[in-house]
C-alpha positions as CSV (number, residue, x, y, z in Angstrom):
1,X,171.4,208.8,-81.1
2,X,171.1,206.7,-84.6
3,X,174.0,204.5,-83.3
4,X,172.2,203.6,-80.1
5,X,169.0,202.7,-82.1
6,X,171.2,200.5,-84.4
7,X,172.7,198.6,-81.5
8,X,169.4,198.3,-79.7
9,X,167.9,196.6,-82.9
10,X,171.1,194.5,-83.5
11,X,170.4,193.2,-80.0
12,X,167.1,192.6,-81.0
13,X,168.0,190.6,-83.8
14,X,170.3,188.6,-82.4
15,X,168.1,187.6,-79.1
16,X,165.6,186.6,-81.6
17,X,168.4,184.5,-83.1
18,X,168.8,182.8,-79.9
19,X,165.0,181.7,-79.4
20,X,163.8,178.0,-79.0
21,X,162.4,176.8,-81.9
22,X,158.4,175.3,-81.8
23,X,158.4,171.6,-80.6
24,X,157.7,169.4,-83.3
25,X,154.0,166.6,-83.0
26,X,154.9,163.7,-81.9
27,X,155.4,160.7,-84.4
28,X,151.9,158.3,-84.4
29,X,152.3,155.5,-82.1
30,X,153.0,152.0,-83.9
31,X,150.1,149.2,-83.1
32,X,150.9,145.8,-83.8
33,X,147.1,144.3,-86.3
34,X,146.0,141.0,-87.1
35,X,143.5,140.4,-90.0
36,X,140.8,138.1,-88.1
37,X,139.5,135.3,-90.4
38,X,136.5,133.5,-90.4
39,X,135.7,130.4,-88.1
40,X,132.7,128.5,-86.4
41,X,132.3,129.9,-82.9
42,X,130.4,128.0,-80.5
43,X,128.1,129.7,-78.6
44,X,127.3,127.2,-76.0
45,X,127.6,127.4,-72.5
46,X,130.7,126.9,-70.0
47,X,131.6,126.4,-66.5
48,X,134.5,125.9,-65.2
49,X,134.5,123.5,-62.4
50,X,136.0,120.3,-60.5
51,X,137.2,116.7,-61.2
52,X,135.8,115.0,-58.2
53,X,134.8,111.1,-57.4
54,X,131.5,109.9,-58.3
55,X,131.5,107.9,-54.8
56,X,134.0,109.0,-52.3
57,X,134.0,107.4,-48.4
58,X,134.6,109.0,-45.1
59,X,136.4,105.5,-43.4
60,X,136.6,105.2,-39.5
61,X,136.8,102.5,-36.8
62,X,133.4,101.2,-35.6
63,X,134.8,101.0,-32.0
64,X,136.5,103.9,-30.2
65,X,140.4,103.8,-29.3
66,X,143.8,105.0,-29.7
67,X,145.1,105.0,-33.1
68,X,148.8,102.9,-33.6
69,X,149.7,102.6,-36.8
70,X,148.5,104.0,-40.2
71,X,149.4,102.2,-43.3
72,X,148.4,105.1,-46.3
73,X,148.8,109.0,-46.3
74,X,147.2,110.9,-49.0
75,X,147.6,109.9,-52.3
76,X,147.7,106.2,-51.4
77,X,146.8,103.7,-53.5
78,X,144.3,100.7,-52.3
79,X,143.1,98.0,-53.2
80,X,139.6,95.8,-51.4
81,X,140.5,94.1,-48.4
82,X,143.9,96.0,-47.6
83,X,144.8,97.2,-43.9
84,X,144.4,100.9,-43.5
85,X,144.8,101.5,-39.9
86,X,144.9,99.6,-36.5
87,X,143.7,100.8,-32.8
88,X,145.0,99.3,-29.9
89,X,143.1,96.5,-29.4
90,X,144.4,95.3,-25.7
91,X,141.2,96.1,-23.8
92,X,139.0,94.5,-27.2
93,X,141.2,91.6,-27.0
94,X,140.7,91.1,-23.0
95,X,137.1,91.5,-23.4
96,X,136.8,88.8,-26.6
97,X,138.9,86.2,-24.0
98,X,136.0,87.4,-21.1
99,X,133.1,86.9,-23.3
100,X,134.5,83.3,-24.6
101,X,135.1,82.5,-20.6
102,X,131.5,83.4,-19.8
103,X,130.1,81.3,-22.9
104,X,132.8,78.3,-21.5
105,X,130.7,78.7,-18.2
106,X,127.0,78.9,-19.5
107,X,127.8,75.9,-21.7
108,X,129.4,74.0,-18.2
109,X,125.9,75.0,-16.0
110,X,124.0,73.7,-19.5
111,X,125.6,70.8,-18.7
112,X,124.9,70.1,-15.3
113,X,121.2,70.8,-15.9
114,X,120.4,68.6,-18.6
115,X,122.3,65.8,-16.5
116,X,119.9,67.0,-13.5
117,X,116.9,66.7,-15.7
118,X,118.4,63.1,-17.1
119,X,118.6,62.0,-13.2
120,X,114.8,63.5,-11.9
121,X,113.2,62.0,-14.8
122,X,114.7,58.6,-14.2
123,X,113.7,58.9,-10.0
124,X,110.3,60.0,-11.8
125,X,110.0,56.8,-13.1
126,X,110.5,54.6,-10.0
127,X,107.9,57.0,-8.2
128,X,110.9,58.2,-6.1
129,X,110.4,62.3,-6.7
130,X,107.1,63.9,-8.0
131,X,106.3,65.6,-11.0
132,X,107.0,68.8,-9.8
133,X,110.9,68.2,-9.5
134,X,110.5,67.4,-12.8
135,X,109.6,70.5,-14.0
136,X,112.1,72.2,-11.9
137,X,115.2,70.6,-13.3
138,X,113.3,71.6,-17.0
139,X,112.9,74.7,-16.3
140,X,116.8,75.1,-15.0
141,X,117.7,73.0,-18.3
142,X,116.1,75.8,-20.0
143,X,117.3,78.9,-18.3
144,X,120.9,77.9,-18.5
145,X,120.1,76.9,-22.5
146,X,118.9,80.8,-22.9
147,X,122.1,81.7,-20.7
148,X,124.3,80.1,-23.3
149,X,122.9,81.2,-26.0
150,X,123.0,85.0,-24.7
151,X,126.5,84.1,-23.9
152,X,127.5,83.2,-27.3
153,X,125.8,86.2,-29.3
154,X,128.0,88.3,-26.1
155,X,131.3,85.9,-27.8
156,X,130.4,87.0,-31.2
157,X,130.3,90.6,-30.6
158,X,133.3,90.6,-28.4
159,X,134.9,89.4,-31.3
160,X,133.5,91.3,-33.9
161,X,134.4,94.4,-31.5
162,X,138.6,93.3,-31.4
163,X,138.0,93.0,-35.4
164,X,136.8,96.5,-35.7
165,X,140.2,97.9,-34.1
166,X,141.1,97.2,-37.8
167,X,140.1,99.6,-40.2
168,X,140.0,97.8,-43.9
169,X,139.5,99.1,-47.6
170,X,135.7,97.8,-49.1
171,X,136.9,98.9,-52.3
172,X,139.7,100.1,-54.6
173,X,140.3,103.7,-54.6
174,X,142.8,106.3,-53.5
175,X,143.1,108.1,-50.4
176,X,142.0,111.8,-50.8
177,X,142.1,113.0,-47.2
178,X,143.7,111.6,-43.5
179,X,142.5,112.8,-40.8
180,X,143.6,110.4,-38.0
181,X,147.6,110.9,-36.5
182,X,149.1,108.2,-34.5
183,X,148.5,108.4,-30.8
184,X,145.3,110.1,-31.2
185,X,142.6,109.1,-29.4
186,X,139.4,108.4,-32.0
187,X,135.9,107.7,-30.8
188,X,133.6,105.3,-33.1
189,X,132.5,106.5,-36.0
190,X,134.9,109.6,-36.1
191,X,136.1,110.0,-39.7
192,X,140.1,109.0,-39.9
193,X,140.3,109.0,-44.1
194,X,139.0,109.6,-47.1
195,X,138.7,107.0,-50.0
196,X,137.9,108.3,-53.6
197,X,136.5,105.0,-55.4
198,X,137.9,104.0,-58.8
199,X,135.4,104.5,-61.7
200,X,133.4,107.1,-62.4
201,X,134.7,110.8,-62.1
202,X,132.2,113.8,-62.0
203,X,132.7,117.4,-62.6
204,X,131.2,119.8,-60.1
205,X,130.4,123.6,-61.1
206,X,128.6,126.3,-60.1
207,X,125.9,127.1,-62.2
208,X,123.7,130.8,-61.9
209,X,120.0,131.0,-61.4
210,X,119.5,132.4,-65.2
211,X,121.0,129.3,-66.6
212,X,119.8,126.1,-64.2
213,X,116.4,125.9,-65.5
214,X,118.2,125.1,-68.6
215,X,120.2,122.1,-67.9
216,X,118.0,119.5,-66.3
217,X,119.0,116.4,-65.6
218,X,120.1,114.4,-68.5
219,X,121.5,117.3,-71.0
220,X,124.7,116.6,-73.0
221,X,127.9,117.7,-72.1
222,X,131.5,117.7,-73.4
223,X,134.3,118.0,-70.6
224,X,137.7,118.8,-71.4
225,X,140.8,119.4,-68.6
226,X,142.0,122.7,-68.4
227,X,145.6,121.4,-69.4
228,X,144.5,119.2,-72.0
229,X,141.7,121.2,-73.9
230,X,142.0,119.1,-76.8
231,X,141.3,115.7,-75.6
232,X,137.0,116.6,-75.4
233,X,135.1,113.5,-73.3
234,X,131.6,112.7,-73.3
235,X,129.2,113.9,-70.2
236,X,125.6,114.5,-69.1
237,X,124.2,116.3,-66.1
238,X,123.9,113.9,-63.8
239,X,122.5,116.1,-60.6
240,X,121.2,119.8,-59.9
241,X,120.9,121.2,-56.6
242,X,117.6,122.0,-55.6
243,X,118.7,125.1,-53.7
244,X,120.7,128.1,-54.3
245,X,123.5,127.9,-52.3
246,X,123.1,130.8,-49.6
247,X,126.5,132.5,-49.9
248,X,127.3,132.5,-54.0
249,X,123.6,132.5,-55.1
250,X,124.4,129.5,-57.7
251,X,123.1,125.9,-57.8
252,X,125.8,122.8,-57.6
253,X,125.6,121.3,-60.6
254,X,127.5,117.1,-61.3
255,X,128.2,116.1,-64.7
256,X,129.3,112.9,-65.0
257,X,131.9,112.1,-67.4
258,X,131.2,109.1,-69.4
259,X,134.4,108.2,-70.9
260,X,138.1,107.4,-69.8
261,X,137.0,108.5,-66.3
262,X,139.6,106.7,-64.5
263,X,142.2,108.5,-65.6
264,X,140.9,111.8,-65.3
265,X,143.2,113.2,-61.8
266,X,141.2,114.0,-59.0
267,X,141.0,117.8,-58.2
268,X,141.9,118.9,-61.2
269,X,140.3,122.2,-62.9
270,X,138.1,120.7,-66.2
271,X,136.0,123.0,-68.1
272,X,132.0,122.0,-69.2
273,X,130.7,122.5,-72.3
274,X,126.9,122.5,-72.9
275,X,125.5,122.1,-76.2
276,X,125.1,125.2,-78.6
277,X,125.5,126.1,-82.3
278,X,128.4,126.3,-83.9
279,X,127.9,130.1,-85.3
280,X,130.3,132.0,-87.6
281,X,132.9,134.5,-85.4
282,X,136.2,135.0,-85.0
283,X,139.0,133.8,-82.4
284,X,141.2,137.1,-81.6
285,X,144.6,136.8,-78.8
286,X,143.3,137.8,-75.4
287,X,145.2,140.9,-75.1
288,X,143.4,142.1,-78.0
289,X,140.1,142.3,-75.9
290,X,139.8,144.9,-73.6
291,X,136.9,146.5,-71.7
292,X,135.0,150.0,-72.0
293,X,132.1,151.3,-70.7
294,X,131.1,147.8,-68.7
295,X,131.4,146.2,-72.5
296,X,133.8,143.7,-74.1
297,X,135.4,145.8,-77.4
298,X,138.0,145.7,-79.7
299,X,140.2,147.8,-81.4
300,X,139.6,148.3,-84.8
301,X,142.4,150.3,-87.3
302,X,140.9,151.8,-90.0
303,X,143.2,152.3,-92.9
304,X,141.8,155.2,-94.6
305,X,142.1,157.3,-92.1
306,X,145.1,155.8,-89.9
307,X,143.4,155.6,-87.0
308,X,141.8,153.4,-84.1
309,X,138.1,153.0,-82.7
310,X,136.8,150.7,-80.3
311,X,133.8,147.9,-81.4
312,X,131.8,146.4,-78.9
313,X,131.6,142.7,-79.5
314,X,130.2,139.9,-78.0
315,X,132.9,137.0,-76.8
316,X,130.9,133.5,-76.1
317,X,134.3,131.9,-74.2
318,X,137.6,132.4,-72.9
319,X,140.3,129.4,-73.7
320,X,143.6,128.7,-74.8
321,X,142.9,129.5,-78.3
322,X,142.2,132.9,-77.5
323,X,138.5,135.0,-77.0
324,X,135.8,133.4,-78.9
325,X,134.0,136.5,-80.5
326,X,130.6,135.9,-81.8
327,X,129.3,139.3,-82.8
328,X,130.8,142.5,-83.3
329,X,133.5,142.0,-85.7
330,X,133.6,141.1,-89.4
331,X,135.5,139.4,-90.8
332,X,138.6,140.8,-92.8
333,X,138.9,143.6,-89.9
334,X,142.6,144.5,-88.9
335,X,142.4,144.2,-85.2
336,X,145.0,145.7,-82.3
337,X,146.1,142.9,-80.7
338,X,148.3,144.5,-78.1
339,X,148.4,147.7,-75.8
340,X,144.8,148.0,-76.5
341,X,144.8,150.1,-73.0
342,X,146.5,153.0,-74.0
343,X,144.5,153.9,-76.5
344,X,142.0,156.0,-77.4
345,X,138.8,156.4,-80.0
346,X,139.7,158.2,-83.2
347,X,143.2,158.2,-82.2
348,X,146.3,158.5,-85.2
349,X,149.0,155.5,-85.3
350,X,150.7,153.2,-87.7
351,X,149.9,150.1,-88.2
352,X,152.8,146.8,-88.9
353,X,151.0,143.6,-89.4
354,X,151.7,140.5,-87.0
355,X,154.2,138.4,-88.4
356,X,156.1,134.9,-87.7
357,X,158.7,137.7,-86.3
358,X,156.2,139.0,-84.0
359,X,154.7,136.0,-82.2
360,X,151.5,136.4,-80.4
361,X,150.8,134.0,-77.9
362,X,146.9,133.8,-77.5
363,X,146.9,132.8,-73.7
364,X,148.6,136.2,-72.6
């Protein structure tokens, strides 16, 4: 009996023996934290809108016919006075040579009449015809004078009409649009090309109800292309929409650019600055702003206590600097600037300071 309850707790023992031991806590996640530093934030409004022509042109033939030949596609270069297109111009070309025949012809009858009126006027005079033959051979003197002169103008337009079958630059500019194809069949006035003008470029954005009223016509403006945010040009608001467009609810805005126009690319995306004080804030990576609640925060790592909370701030802009923060964050903070949504208020992690090692790029 005492030997079997020896075994039995010897079992015991070394079951216990053989037990999983408790799983150890997790180690606190690693954040990477940037010490944000003071700068002037401006807190003026941007758009981001359009490079567009200040005067663009929908060209087409001022006579109908079938298109032949096309001297541009998009992205031409033209100069004032250069040949764009040509229509056929056979049937414009018969009808100039049938208007000059008819004008040929008046001019013959004009002719004959005035000699007629030469010869009654001289019989007049010897009492051989009366008066009233006279007047006859006037009056056909002056019909067939009205007949040439209708005849001519009907010369003239002929001629304008074989002109207009081809289509000509008024300007320099570049082609922004073709529309025509060889072999189609174009009826006057229908639009065959585009021709952006050289000169003045404008920037066209869409602007909200709450913030039209404050731009009227006239107010400063600083464009800069999205590719080249440092080169900053001079602009004003040239034009606001009086309506609200139905679809987006915003009002087209044009701000024209008042420097080094010409070589600002057409189409390409620019963003507009309006005026607004420069204001103390801070510039943080993109990746360290995340969103919570509807609101804009930041991470914040608080060294006393090894942990993380998230601070609503306010960020003015978005650029290639990074988020312009204007309120929210002091100075001197250490910020998260990376994973910021996996985390979690109050949560425990270790910090390691951005360094040349760890690059942060503030576009991502």
């Amino acid at each position: 009996m005492q030997r079997a309850v020896v075994v039995s707790l010897l079992v015991g023992v070394a079951l216990a023996g053989c037990s999983a031991p408790e799983s150890e806590p997790l180690p606190p996640a690693t954040v990477l934290v940037q010490t944000v530093a003071p700068e002037a934030v401006q807190t003026g409004r941007y758009f981001t809108g359009e490079i567009v022509p200040r005067h663009a042109t929908d060209l087409g033939f001022r006579v109908g016919g079938k298109l032949v030949a096309r001297a541009v596609d998009v992205g031409s270069v033209v100069k004032k006075g250069q040949v764009l297109a040509r229509l056929d111009a056979e049937d414009t070309r018969l009808g100039a040579s049938a208007a000059q025949a008819q004008l040929a012809a008046a001019q013959s009858e004009l002719t004959l009449a005035q000699a007629e009126l030469a010869r009654v006027k001289a019989l007049r005079a010897q009492n051989f015809v009366s008066d009233s033959a006279v007047d006859t051979r006037r009056t056909t003197q002056a019909a067939a004078a009205a007949r040439v002169k209708q005849a001519g103008a009907q010369a003239v337009l002929a001629a304008n009409q074989n002109e207009y079958t081809t289509l000509v630059a008024d300007v320099d500019g570049v082609v922004t649009t073709v529309r025509g194809e060889l072999g189609q069949v174009l009826a006057a006035g229908q639009p065959v090309l585009t021709l952006a003008q050289d000169g003045a470029r404008e920037v066209k954005i869409a602007v909200p109800e709450g913030h039209v009223a404050q731009m009227p016509v006239g107010t400063p403006a600083q464009v800069a292309l999205w590719a080249d945010q440092k080169t900053v040009l001079p602009a004003v608001v040239r034009e606001v929409s009086p309506a609200a467009d139905p679809q987006t609810r915003t009002y087209l805005v044009k701000v024209e650019v008042k420097a080094e126009a010409e070589n600002l690319p057409l189409g390409a995306t620019a963003t507009v600055a309006l005026a607004g004080e420069a204001a103390p804030g801070v510039v943080l990576p993109l990746r360290a702003v995340g969103e919570r609640d509807g609101r804009s925060v930041v991470w914040v790592f608080d060294a006393a206590t090894e942990s993380v909370s998230p601070v609503p701030v306010t960020v003015t802009r978005f650029d290639e600097r990074g988020a312009h923060v204007a309120t929210g964050i002091a100075p001197g903070a250490q910020v998260v600037v990376a994973g910021v949504h996996l985390l979690r208020p109050g949560q425990t992690v270790k910090s390691k300071a951005v360094t040349d090692a760890v690059t942060l790029d503030a576009k991502r």
